[in-house]
C-alpha positions in Angstrom: -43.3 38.7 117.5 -41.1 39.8 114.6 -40.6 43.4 114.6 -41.6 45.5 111.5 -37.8 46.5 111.4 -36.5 42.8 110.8 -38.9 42.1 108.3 -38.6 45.2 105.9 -34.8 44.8 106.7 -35.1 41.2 105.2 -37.3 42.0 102.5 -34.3 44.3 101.6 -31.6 41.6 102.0 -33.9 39.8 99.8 -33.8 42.1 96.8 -30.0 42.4 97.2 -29.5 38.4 97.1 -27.3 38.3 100.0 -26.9 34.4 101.6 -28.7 33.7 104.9 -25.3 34.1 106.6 -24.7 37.1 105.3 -28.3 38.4 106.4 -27.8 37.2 110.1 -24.1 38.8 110.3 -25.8 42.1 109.4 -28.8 41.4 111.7 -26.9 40.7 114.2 -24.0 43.4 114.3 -26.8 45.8 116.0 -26.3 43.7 119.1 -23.2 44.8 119.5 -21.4 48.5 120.2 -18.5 48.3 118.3 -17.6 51.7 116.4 -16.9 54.7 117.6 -16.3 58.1 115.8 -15.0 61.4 117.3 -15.2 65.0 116.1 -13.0 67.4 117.3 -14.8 70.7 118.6 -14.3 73.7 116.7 -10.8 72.3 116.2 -8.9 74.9 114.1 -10.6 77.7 116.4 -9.8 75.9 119.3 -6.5 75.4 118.5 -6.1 79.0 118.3 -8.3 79.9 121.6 -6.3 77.2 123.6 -2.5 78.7 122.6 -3.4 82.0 122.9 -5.7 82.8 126.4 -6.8 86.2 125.4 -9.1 84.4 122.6 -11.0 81.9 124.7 -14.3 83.3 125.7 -14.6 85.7 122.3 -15.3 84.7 118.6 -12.7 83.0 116.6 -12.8 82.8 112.8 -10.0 81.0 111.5 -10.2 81.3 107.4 -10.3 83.9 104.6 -9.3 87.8 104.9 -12.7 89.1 104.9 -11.6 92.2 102.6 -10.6 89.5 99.9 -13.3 87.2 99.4 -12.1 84.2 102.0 -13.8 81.7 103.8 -14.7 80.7 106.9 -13.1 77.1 107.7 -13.6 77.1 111.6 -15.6 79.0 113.8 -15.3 78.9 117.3 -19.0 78.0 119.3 -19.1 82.0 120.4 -18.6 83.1 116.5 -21.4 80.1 115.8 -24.0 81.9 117.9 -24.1 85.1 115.7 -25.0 82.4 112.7 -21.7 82.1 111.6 -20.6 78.4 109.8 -17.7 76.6 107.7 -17.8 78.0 104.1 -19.3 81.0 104.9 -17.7 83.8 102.9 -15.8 85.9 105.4 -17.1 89.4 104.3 -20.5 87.7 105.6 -19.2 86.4 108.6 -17.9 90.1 109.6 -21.2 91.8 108.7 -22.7 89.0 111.2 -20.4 89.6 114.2 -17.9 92.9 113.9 -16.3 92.4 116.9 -15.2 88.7 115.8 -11.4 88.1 115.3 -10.2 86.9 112.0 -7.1 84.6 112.2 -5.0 83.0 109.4 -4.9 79.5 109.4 -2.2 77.4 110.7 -2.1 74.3 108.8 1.4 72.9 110.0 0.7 73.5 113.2 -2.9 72.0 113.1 -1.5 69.0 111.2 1.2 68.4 115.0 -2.1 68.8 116.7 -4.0 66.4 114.8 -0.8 64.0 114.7 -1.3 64.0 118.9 -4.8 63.0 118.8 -4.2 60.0 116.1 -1.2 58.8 118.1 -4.2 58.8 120.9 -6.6 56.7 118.4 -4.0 54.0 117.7 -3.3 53.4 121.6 -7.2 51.9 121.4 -7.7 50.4 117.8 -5.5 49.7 114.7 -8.7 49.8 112.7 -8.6 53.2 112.4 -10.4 55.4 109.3 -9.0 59.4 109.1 -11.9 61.1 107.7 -10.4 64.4 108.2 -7.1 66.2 110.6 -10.1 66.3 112.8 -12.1 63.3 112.3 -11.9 59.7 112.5 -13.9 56.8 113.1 -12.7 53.5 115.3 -13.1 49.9 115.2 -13.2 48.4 119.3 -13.1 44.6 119.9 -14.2 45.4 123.7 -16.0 48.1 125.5 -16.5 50.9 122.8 -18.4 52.8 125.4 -15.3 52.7 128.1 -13.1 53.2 125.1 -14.9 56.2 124.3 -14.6 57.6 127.2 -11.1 57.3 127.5 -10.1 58.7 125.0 -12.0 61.7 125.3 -10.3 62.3 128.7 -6.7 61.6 127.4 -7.5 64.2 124.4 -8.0 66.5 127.0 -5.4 66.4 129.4 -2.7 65.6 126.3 -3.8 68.7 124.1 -5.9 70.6 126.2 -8.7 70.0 123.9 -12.3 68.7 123.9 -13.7 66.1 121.2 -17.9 65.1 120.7 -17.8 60.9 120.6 -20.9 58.8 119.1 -20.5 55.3 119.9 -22.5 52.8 118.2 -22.6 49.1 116.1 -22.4 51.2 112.4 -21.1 54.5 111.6 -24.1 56.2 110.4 -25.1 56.1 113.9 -21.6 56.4 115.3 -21.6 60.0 113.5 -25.1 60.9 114.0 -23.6 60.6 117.9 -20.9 62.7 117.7 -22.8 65.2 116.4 -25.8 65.0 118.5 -24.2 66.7 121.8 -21.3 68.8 120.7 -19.3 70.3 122.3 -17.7 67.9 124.5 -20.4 65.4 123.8 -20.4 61.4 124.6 -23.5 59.7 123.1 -24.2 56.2 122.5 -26.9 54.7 120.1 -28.0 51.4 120.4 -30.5 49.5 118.7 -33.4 50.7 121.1 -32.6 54.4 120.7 -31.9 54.4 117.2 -35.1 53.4 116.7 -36.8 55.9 119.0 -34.8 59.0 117.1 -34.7 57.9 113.5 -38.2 58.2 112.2 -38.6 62.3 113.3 -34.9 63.5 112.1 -34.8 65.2 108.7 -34.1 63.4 105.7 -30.4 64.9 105.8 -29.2 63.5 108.6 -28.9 60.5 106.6 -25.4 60.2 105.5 -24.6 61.5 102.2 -27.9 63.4 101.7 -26.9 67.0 101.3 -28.4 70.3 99.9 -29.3 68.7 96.1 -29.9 65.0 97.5 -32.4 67.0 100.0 -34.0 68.9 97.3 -34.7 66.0 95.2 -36.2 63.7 97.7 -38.4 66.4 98.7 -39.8 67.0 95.3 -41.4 63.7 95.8 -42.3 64.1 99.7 -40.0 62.9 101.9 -38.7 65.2 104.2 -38.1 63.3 107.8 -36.6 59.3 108.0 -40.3 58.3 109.0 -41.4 59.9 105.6 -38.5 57.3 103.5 -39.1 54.5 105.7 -42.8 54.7 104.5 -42.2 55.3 100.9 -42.8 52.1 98.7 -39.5 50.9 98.3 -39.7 48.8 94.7 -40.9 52.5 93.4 -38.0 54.0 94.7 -35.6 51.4 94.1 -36.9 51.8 90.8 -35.8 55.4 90.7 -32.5 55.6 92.2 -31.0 51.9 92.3 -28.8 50.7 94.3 -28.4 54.1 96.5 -31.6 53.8 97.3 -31.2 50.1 99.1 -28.4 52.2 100.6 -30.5 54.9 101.8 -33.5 52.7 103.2 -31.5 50.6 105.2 -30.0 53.7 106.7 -33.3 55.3 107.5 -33.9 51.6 109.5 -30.6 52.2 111.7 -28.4 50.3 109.2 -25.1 51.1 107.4 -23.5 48.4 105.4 -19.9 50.3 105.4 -17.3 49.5 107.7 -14.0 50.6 109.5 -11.6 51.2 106.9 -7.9 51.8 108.1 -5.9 51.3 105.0 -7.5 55.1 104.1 -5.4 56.6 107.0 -2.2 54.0 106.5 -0.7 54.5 103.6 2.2 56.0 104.8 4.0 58.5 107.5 6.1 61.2 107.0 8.1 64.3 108.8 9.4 67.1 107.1 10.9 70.4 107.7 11.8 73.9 106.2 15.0 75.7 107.7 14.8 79.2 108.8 18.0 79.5 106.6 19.2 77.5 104.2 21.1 74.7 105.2 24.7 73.9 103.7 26.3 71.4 106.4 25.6 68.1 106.4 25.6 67.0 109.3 22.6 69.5 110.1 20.7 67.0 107.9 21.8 64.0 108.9 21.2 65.0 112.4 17.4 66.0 111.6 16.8 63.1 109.5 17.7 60.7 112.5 15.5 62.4 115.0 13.0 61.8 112.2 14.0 58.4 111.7 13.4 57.7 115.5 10.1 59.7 115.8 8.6 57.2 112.8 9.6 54.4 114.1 7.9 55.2 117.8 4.9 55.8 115.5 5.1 52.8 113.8 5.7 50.8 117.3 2.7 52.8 118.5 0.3 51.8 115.4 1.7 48.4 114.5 3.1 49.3 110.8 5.8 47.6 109.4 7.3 49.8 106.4 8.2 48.6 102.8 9.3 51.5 101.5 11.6 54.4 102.8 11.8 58.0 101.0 14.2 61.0 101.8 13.0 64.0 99.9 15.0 67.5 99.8 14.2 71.2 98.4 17.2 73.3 97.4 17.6 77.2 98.3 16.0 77.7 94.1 13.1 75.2 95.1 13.8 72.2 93.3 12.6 69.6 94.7 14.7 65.8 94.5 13.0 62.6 96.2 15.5 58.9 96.8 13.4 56.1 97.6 14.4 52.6 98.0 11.7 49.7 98.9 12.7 46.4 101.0 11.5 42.9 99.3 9.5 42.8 103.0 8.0 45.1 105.5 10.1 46.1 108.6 10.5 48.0 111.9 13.5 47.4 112.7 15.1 50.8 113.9 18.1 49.8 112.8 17.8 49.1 109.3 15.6 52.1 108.6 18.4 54.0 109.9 20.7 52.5 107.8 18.4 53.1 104.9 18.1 56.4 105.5 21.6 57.5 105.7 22.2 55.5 102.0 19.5 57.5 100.6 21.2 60.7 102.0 24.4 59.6 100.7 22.9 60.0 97.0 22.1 63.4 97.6 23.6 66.3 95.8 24.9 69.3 98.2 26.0 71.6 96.0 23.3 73.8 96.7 22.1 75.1 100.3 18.8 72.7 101.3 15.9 74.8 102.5 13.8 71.5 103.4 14.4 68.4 104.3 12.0 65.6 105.0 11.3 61.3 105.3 8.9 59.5 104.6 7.7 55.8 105.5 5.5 54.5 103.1 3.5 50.6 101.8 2.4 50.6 105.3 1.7 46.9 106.3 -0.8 46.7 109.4 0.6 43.0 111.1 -2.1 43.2 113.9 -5.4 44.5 111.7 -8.2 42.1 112.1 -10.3 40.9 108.7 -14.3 42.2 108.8 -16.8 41.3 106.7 -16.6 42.8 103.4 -20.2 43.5 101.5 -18.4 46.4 98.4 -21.6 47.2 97.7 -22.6 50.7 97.4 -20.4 53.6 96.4 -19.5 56.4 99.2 -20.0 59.4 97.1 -20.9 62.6 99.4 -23.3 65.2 98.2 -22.2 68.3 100.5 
């Protein structure tokens, strides 16, 4: 018997004109758990609670002075109990919970953290898509449920950290996962189970439906997934084109998007700023070789080869002076981005003290990424 989900989802197909292999490609990718997206917990918060002892157990607001109209940007689960949440203005968050403590962020030091966990990502997949310093989804050719796993357990003992993981075979459902058992959640969603949890969630847990998208749907009555999936679809196709074909096939457990690494591989950089200004040379050529070695492990680790090498500088007045130089083909060779490196230097003015100093790999080439199926054919505009 042909379930009513195969034959509204062909019906769909049908209006979108895709070929019959095209239909049984996206048929059949629900047979198969192959993405997986993780969400770091509280993560600036938890940064914060994890380095310093005396915050863990109490609520952390990382964001805003509340005396001077801030934000919240991270809330730590105890500060999330009094009703506290991302974007909240600060002077609310205070009024909500007194006793909270207000930290400033620390967005170097959350951008070393986040570099730990990708490092972690790319030991598992090189299709991998940076959503956020926190976020990211993962294509897996084998067991995306053991891969999940793992690398929730090396997040933890490597940072001290904990991370939510959703593991399915699209990322709607990969995401809807991570976020269905957080903290330190691990949820999978097959085909089965999608279908048993779709039809009663609200209409925003679709991706991309936020506060306005919400608003408008309901005007016309649909408030759960159960309530779109029984809405007549040429009427609503009518309405709001091809983002509705986008929707519907979401509310039926399908999301025609996939993996998309070049977002998060464009290039790798390390910089730093000097307690004092800097007017020997050799400091600099010292730093930009430990930087020259730490890229390169990172492009070993991730399989990048680099086309284009940059060493920036910012003088003690704050000018800022970038020499780039890109090779006729991609390498990771050591060696010659070394070499490279010190030329660049070479053209460098010194007459003034340097109060930063950074390189940068860039034109990332990704030898090892597999070629998916590519359907371009809804946009991925967000309505949060």
């Amino acid at each position: 018997m042909i379930s009513l989900l195969v034959v509204l989802t062909v019906e769909v197909f049908e209006k979108l004109g895709l070929d019959e292999q095209k239909k049984a490609s996206l048929l059949a990718s629900q047979n198969r758990l192959s993405i997986v997206h993780v969400d770091m917990d509280a993560f600036y918060a938890a940064i914060e609670q994890r380095d310093n002892p005396r915050l863990q157990g109490k609520p952390v607001i990382v964001g805003g002075d509340p005396k001077q109209r801030g934000v919240v940007s991270t809330a730590s689960y105890e500060a999330r109990s009094f009703g506290i949440h991302s974007a909240m203005p600060s002077s609310r968050a205070l009024q909500l919970c007194p006793q909270a403590v207000f930290l400033k962020p620390r967005m170097k030091h959350y951008k070393e953290v986040s570099q730990e966990i990708f490092d972690i990502f790319y030991q598992y997949s090189n299709m991998v898509e940076a959503v956020s310093l926190d976020e990211a989804f993962l294509y897996i050719e084998g067991d995306a449920v053991v891969v999940g796993k793992m690398i929730k357990e090396e997040i933890r003992e490597r940072t001290g950290l904990t991370a939510s993981v959703g593991v399915s075979f699209n990322k709607f459902l990969a995401k809807l996962g991570s976020d269905w058992e957080k903290p330190n959640g691990l949820t999978i969603f097959d085909k089965d189970r999608a279908q048993e949890i779709l039809p009663g969630l609200k209409i925003r847990k679709i991706w991309g439906i936020g506060p306005s998208s919400e608003k408008v749907l309901q005007e016309i009555g649909i408030y759960t997934i159960q309530d779109l999936r029984n809405y007549d679809l040429g009427y609503f196709k009518d309405r709001f084109g091809k983002r509705a074909i986008e929707l519907v096939l979401m509310a039926w457990g399908f999301d025609l998007r996939e993996v998309n690494s070049s977002t998060g591989a464009k290039s790798l950089g390390e910089e730093i700023t000097f307690e004092r200004d800097v007017a020997d040379r050799k400091i600099l050529e010292q730093t930009l070789e430990e930087f020259t070695l730490a890229l390169w492990k990172r492009m070993q680790q991730r399989g990048y080869l680099a086309r284009t090498v940059t060493v920036k500088v910012r003088y003690e007045d704050f000018s800022t002076i970038t020499r780039s130089k890109s090779l006729e083909t991609g390498s990771d060779d050591l060696e010659e981005i070394r070499m490279l490196t010190k030329k660049l230097l070479s053209r460098i003015d010194f007459r003034k003290k340097v109060r930063l100093v950074g390189l940068q790999v860039s034109n990332l080439i990704n030898v090892e990424e597999p070629i998916q199926l590519r359907l371009p054919l809804f946009g991925e505009n967000r309505d949060d």
